[in-house]
N, C-alpha and C positions, 0 to 999 in steps of 0.2 A: 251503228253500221254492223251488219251481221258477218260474222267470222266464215273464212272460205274452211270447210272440211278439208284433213289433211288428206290428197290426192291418194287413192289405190288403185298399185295400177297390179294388173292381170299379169300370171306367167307368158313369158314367152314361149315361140316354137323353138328349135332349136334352129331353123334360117334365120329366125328376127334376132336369137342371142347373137348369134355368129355376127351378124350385121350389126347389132349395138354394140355388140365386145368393143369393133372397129371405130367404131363413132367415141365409145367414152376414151380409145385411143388415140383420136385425131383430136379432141374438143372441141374442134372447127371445123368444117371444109367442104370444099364440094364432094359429091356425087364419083368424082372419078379416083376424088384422095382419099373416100373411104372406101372404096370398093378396091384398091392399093394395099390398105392396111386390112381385107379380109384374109385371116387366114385358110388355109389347103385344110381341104378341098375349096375354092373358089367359087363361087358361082359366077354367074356371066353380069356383064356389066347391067344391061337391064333387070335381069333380076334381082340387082345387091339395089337399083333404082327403085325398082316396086315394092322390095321390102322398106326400105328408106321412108316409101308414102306412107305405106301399111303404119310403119310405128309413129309416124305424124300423124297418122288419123287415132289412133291409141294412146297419142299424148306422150310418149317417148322422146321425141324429136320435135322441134322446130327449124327454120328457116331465115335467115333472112336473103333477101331479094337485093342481086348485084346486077343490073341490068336485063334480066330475063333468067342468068345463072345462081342458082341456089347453092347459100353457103347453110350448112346443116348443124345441128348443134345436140346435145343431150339437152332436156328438161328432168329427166330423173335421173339422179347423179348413182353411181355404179353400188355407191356404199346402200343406201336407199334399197336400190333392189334386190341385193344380196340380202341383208337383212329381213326383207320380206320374204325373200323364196325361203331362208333358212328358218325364218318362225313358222312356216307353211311345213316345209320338214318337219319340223321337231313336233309342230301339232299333229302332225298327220302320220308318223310312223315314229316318234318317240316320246308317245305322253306328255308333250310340252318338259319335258324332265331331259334337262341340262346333264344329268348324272348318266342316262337313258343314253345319248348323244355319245359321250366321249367315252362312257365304257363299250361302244360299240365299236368307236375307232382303236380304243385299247385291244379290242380281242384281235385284230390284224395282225397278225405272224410276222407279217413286213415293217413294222414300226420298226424306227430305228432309233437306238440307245439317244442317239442326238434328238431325237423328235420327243422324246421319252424327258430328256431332262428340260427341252423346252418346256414341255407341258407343266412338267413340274416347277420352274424358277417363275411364269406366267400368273399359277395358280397361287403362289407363293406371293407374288406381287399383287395380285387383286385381294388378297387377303390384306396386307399390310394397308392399302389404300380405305378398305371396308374398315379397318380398325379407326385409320387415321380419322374419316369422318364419321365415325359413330362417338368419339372423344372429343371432337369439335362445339 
């Protein structure tokens, strides 16, 4: 039996984000309970509708079918996409270089001492874990 390729899916607009944000915030529901959880700026109900289609035709969404009303769903879960958008970053304006990425958020003026020592107890911890399994 031949193996399914692992699914890629394209960036979003920033309408279709807005309307997915909502969906992987519901993980169920109809048409009216995520257009509830879109946030401001809102679009209108048929529009949060149309986009809804739009990302079932894109394979974002599914459906299933409650008497004629459609319960809606994620098929690509939030970690998933993030992870794509962010390797699409990093290839695309940070040399694929991890080091590239976080000394860029490092030169922000605004970082704060707490953000600063997270980075560091983080880095600290993914190191300790690389050791663990490389002694394994």
């Amino acid at each position: 039996m031949a193996r399914k390729k692992k699914q890629e899916t394209g960036a979003l607009t920033k309408a279709e984000e807005q309307v997915m944000q909502a969906v992987w915030f519901v993980k169920k529901g109809f048409a009216g309970e995520i257009a509830s959880a879109v946030k401001e700026p809102k679009p209108a109900y048929r529009t949060v509708l149309s986009i809804i289609r739009i990302l079932e035709g894109k394979g974002f969404v599914s459906h299933e079918d409650f008497n004629g009303n459609n319960r809606y769903y994620p098929l690509v879960s939030k970690e998933h996409y993030s992870g794509q958008m962010l390797g699409s970053l990093m290839k695309n304006y940070f040399d694929a270089s991890y080091s590239s990425l976080v000394s860029f958020f490092l030169k922000d003026k605004n970082i704060s001492q707490e953000d600063l020592d997270e980075l560091s107890r983080i880095i600290e911890q993914s190191r300790q874990q690389k050791e663990e399994s490389k002694n394994k």
